[in-house]
C-alpha positions as CSV (number, residue, x, y, z in Angstrom):
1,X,-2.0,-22.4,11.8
2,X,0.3,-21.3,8.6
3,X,3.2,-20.3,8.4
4,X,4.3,-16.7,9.3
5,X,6.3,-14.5,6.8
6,X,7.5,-10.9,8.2
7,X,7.6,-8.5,5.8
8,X,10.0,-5.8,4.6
9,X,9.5,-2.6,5.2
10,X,9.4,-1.6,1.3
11,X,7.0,-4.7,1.0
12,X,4.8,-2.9,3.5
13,X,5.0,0.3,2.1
14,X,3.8,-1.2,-1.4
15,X,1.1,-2.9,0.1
16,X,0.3,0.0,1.8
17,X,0.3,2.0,-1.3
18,X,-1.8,-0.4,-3.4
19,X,-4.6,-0.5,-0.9
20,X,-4.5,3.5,-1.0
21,X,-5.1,3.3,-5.4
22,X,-7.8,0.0,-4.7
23,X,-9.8,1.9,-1.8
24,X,-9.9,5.5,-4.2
25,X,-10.5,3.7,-7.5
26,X,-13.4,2.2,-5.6
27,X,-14.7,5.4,-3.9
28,X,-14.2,6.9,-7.7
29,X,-15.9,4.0,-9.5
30,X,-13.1,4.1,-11.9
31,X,-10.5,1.2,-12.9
32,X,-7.5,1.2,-10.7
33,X,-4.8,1.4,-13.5
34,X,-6.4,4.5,-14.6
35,X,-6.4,5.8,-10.9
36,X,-2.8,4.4,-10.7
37,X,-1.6,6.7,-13.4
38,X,-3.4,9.8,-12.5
39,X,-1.8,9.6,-8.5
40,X,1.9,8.8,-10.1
41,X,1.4,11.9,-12.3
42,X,1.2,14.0,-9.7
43,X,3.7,12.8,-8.0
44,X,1.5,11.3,-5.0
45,X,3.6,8.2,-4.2
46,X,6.9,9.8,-3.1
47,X,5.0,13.3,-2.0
48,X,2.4,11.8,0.1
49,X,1.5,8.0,0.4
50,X,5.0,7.2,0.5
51,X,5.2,9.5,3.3
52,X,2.5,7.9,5.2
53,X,3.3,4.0,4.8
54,X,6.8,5.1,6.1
55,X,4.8,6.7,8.9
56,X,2.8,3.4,9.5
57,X,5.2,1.1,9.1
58,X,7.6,2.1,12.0
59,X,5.8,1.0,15.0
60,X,7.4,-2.7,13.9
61,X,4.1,-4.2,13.9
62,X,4.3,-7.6,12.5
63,X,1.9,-8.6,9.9
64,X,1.6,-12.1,9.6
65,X,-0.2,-14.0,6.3
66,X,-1.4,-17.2,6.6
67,X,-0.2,-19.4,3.7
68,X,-3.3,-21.8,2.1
C-alpha cells in the first residue's frame, strides 16, 4: 500500500474546483483553459464553486493518494 498524504483544505478546494472546469469543459466539448476563463470572468470561483468545495470539504473526510 503507498503512502498516505492528507490534504489541506485549500488543496481540496482546488482540486475540487479543477474537476468542476474538467467535468463542464467536457460536457461543453470545449478546451478547459477556454472554459477556465469564461467561469473566472464571471466571478464563478469565489461566488459559487468556491462556496461549494468549502461546503464539501468540512465533513474532514480524508482523501488518501496512493504514491507510484
Amino acid at each position: 500500500m503507498g503512502k498516505q498524504i492528507k490534504l489541506s483544505e485549500e488543496e481540496i478546494r482546488l482540486g475540487f474546483v479543477a474537476s468542476c472546469v474538467e467535468f463542464v469543459a467536457t460536457k461543453l466539448n470545449k478546451p478547459y483553459n477556454e472554459v477556465f476563463i469564461r467561469m473566472k470572468n464571471v466571478d464563478m470561483f469565489r461566488n459559487y464553486i468556491y462556496i461549494l468545495a468549502m461546503m464539501y470539504s468540512k465533513p474532514k473526510v480524508g482523501i488518501i493518494l496512493q504514491k507510484t
